[in-house]
N, CA, C and O atoms as CSV, one atom per row, in Angstrom:
chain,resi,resn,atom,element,x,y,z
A,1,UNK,N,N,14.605,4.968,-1.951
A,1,UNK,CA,C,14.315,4.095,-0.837
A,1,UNK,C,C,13.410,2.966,-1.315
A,1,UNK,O,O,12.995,2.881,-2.471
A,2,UNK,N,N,13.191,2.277,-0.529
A,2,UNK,CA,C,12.197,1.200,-0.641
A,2,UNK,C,C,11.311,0.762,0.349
A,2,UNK,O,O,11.461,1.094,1.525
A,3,UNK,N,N,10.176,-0.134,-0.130
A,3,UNK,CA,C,9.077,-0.512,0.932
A,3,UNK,C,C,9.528,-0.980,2.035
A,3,UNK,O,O,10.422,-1.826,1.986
A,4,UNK,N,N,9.030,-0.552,3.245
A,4,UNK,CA,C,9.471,-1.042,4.535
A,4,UNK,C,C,8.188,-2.150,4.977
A,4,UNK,O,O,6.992,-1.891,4.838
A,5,UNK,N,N,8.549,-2.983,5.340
A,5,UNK,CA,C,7.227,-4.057,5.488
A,5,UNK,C,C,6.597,-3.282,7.279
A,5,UNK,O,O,5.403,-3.144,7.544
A,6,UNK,N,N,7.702,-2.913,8.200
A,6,UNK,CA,C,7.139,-2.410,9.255
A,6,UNK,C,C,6.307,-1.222,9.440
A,6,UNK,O,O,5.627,-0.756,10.354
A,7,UNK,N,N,6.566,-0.946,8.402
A,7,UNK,CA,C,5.722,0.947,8.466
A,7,UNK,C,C,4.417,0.421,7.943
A,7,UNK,O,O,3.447,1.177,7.889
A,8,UNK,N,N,4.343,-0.709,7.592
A,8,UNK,CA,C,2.385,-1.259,7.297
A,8,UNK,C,C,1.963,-1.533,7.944
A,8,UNK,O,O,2.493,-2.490,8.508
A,9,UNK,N,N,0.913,-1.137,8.413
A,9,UNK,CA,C,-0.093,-1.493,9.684
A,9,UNK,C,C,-1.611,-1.377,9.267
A,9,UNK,O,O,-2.020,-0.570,8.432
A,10,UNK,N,N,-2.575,-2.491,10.109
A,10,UNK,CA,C,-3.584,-2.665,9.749
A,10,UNK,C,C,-4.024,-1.397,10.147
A,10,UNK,O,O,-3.369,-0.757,10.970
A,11,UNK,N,N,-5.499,-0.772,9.450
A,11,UNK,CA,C,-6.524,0.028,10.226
A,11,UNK,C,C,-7.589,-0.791,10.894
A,11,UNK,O,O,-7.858,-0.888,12.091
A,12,UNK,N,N,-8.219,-1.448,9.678
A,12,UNK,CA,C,-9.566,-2.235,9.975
A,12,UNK,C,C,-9.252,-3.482,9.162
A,12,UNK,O,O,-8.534,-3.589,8.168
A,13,UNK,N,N,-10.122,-4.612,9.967
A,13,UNK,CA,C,-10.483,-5.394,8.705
A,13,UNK,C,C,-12.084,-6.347,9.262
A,13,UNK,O,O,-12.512,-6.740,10.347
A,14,UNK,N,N,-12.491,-6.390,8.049
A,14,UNK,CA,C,-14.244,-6.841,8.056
A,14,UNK,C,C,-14.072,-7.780,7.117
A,14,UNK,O,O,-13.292,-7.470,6.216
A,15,UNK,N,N,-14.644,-8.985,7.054
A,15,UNK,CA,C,-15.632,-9.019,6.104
A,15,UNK,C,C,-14.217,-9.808,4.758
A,15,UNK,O,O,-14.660,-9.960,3.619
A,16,UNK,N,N,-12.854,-10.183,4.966
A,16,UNK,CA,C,-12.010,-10.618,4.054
A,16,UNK,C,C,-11.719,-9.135,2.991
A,16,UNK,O,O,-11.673,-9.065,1.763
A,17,UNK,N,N,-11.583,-8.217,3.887
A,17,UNK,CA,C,-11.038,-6.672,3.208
A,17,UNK,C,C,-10.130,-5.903,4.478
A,17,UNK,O,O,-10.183,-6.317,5.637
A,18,UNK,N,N,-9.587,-5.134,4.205
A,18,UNK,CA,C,-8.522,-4.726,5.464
A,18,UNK,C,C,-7.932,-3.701,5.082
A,18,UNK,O,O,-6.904,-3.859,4.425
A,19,UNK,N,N,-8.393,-2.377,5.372
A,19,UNK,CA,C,-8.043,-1.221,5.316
A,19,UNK,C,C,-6.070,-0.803,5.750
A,19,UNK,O,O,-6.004,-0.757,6.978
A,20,UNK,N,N,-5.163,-0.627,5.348
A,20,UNK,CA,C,-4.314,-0.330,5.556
A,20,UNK,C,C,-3.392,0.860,5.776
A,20,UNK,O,O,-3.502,1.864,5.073
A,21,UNK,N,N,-2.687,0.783,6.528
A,21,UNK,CA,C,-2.091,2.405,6.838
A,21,UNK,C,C,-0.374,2.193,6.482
A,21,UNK,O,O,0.153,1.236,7.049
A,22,UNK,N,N,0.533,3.075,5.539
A,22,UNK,CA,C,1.494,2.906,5.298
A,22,UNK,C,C,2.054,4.641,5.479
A,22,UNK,O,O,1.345,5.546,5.037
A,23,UNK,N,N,3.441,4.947,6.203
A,23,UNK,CA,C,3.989,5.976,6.079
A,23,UNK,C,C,5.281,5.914,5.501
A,23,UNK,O,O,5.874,4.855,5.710
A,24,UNK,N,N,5.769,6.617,4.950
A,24,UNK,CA,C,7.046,6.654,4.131
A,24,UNK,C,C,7.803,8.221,4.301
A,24,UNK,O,O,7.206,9.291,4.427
A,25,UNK,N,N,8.985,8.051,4.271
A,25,UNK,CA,C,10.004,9.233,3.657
A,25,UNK,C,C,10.054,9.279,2.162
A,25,UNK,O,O,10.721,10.253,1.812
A,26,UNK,N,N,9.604,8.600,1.168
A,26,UNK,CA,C,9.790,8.009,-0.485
A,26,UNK,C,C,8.607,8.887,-0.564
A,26,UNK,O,O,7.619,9.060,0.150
A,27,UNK,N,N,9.135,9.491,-1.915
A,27,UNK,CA,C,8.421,10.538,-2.615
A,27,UNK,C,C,6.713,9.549,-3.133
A,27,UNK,O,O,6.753,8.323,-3.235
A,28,UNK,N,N,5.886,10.041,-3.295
A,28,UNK,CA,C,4.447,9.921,-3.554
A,28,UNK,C,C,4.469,9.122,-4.709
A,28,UNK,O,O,3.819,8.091,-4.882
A,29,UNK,N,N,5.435,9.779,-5.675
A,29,UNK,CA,C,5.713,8.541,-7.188
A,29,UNK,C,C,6.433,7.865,-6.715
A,29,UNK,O,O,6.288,7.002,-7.581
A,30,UNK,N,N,7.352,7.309,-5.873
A,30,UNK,CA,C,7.267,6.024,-5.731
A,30,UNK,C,C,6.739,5.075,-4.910
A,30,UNK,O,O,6.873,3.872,-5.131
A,31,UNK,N,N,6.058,5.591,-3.835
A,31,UNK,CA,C,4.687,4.682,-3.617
A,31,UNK,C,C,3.955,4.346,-4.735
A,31,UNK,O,O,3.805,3.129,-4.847
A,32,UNK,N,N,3.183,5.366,-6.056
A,32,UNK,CA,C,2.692,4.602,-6.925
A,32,UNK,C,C,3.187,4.082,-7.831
A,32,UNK,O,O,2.486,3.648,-8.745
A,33,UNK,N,N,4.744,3.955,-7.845
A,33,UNK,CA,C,5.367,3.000,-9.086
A,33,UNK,C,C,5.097,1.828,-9.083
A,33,UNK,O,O,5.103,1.383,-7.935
A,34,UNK,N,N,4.791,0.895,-10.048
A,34,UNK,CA,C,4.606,-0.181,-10.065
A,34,UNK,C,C,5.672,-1.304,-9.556
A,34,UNK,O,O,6.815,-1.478,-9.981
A,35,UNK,N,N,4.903,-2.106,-8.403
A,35,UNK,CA,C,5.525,-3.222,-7.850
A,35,UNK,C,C,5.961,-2.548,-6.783
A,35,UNK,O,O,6.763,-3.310,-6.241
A,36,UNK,N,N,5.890,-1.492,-6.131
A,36,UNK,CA,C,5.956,-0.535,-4.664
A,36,UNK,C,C,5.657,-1.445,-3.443
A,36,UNK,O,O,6.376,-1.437,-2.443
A,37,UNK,N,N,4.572,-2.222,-3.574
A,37,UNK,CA,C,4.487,-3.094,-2.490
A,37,UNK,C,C,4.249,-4.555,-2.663
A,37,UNK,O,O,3.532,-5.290,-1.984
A,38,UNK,N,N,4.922,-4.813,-3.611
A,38,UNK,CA,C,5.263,-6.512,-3.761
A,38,UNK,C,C,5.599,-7.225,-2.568
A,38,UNK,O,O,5.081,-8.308,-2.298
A,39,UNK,N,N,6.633,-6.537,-1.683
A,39,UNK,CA,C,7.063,-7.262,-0.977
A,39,UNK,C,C,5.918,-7.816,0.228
A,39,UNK,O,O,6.175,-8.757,0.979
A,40,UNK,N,N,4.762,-7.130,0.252
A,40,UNK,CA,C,3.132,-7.326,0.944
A,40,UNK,C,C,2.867,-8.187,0.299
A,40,UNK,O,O,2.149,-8.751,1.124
A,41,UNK,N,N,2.834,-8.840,-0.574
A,41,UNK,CA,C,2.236,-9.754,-1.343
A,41,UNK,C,C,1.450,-10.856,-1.054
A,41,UNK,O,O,0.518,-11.404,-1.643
A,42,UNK,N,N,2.452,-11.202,0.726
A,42,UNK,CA,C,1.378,-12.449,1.038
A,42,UNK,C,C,0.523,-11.561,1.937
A,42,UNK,O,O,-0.547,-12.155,1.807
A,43,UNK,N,N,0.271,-10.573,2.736
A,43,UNK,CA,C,-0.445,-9.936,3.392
A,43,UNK,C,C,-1.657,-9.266,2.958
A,43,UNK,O,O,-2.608,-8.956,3.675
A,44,UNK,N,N,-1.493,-9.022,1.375
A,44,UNK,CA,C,-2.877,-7.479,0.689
A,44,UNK,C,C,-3.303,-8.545,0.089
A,44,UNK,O,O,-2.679,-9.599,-0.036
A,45,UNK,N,N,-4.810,-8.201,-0.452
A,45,UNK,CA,C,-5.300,-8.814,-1.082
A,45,UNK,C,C,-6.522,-7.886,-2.147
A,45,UNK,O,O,-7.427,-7.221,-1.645
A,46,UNK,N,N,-6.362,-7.987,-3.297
A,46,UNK,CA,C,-7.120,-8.071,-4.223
A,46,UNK,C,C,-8.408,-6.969,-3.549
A,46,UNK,O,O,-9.107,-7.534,-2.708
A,47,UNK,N,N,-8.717,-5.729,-3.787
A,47,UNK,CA,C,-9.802,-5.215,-3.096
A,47,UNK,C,C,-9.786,-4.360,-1.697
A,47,UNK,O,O,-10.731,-3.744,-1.206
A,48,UNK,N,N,-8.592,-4.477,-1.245
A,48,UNK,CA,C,-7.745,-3.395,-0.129
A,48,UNK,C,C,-7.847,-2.608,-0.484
A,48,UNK,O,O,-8.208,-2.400,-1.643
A,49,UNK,N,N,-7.465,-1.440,0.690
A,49,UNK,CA,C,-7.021,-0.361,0.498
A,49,UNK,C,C,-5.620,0.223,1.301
A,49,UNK,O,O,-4.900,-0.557,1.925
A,50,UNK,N,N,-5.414,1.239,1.237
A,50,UNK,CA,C,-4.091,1.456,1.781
A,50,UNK,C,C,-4.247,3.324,1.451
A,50,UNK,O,O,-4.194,4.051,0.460
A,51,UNK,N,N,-4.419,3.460,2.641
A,51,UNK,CA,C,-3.942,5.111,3.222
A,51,UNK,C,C,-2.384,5.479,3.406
A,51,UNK,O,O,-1.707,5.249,4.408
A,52,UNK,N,N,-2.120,5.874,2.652
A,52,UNK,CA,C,-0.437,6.595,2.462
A,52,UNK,C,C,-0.229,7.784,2.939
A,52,UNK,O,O,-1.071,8.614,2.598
A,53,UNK,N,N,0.760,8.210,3.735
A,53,UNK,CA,C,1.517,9.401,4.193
A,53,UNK,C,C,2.808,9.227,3.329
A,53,UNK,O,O,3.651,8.524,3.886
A,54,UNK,N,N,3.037,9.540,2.520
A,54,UNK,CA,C,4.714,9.586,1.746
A,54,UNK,C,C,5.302,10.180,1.947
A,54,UNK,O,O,5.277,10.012,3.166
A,55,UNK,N,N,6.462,11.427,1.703
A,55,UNK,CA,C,7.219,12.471,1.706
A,55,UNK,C,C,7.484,12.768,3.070
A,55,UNK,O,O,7.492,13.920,3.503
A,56,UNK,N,N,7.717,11.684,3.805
A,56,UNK,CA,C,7.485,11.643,5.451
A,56,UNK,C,C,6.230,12.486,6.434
A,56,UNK,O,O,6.249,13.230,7.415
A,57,UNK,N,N,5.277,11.945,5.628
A,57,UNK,CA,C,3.748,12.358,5.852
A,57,UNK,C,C,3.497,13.490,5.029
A,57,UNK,O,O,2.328,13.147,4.858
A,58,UNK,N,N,3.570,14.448,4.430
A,58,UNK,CA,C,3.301,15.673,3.684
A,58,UNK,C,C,2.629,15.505,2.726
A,58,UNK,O,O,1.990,16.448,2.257
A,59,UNK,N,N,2.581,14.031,2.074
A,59,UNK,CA,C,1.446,13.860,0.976
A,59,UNK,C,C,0.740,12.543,1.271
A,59,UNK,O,O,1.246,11.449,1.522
A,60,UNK,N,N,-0.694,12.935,1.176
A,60,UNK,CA,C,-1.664,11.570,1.162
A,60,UNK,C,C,-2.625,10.894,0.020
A,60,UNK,O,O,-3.275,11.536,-0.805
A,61,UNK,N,N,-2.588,9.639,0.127
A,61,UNK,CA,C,-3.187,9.415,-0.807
A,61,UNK,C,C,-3.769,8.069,-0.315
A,61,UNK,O,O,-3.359,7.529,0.712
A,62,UNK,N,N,-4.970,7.435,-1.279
A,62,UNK,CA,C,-5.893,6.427,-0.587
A,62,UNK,C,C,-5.938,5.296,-2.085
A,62,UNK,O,O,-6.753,5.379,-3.004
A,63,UNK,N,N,-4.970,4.428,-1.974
A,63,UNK,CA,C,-4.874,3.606,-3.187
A,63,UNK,C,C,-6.080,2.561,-2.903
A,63,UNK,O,O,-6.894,2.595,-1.981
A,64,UNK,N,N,-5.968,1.667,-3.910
A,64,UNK,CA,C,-7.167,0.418,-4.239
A,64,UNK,C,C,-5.814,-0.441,-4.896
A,64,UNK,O,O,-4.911,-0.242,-5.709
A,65,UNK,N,N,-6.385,-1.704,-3.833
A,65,UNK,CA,C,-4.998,-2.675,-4.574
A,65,UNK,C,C,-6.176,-3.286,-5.598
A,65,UNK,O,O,-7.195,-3.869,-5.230
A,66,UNK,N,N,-5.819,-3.033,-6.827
A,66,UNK,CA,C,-6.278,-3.856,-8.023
A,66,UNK,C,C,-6.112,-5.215,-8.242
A,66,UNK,O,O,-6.999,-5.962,-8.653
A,67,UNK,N,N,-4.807,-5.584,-7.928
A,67,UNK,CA,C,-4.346,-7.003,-8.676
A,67,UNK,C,C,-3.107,-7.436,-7.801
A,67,UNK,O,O,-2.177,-6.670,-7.550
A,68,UNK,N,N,-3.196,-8.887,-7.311
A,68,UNK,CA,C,-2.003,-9.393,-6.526
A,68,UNK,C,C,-1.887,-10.917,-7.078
A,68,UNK,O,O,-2.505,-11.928,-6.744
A,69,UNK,N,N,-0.990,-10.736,-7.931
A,69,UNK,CA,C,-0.497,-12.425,-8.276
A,69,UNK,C,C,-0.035,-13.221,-7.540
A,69,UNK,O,O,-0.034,-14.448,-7.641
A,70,UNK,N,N,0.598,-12.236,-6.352
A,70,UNK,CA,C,1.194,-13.349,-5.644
A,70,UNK,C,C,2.677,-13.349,-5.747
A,70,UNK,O,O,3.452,-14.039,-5.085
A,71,UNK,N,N,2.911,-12.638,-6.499
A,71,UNK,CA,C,4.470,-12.235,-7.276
A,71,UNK,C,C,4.674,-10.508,-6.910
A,71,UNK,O,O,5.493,-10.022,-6.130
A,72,UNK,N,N,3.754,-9.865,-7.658
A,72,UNK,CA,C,3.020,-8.719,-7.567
A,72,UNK,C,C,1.883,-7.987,-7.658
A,72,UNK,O,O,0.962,-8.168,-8.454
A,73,UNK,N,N,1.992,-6.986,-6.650
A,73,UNK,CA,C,0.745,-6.315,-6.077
A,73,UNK,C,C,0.889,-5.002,-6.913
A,73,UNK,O,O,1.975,-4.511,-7.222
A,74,UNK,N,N,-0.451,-4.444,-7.273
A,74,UNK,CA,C,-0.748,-3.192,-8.246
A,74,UNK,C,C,-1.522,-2.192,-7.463
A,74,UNK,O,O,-2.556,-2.541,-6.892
A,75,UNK,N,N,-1.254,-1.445,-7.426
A,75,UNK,CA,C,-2.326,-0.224,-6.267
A,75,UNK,C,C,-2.453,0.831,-7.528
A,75,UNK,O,O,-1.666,0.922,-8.470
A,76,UNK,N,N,-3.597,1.572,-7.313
A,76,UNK,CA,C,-3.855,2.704,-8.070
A,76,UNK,C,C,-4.554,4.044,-7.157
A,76,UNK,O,O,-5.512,3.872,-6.403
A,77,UNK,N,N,-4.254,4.656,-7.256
A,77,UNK,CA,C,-5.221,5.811,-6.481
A,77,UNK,C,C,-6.236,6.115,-7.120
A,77,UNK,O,O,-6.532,6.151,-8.314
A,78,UNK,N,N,-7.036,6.460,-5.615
A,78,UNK,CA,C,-8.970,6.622,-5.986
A,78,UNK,C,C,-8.860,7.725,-5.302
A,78,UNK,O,O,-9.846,8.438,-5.116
């Protein structure tokens, strides 16, 4: 499968940071494969975060977007 831009939704945002909430049916590795949420690109920024439900909620995880060119966005889990 692939990123759904509708299943992203804000939590919070303060301060030019914006907590994010994403759910998926796509297995947990591919939320963290690289370029997973490119298609956000004009929306995340550099210093986000993003709360994941994957495996159609059964696994969670709390990434840190590292790096957004603008092309592509890099998340890593913390």
């Amino acid at each position: 499968m692939a990123f759904k831009m509708n299943d992203l939704s804000v939590l919070a945002y303060a301060n030019g940071f914006t907590l994010w909430h994403y759910r998926t049916a796509d297995p947990g590795a591919t939320v963290a494969g690289a370029g997973y949420f490119t298609a956000a690109a004009d929306l995340v920024r550099t210093g986000d975060m993003m709360l994941t439900a994957a495996d159609g909620g059964s696994t969670g995880t709390i990434y840190h977007v590292g790096a957004n060119t603008g092309t592509e966005v890099t998340v890593a889990a913390i």
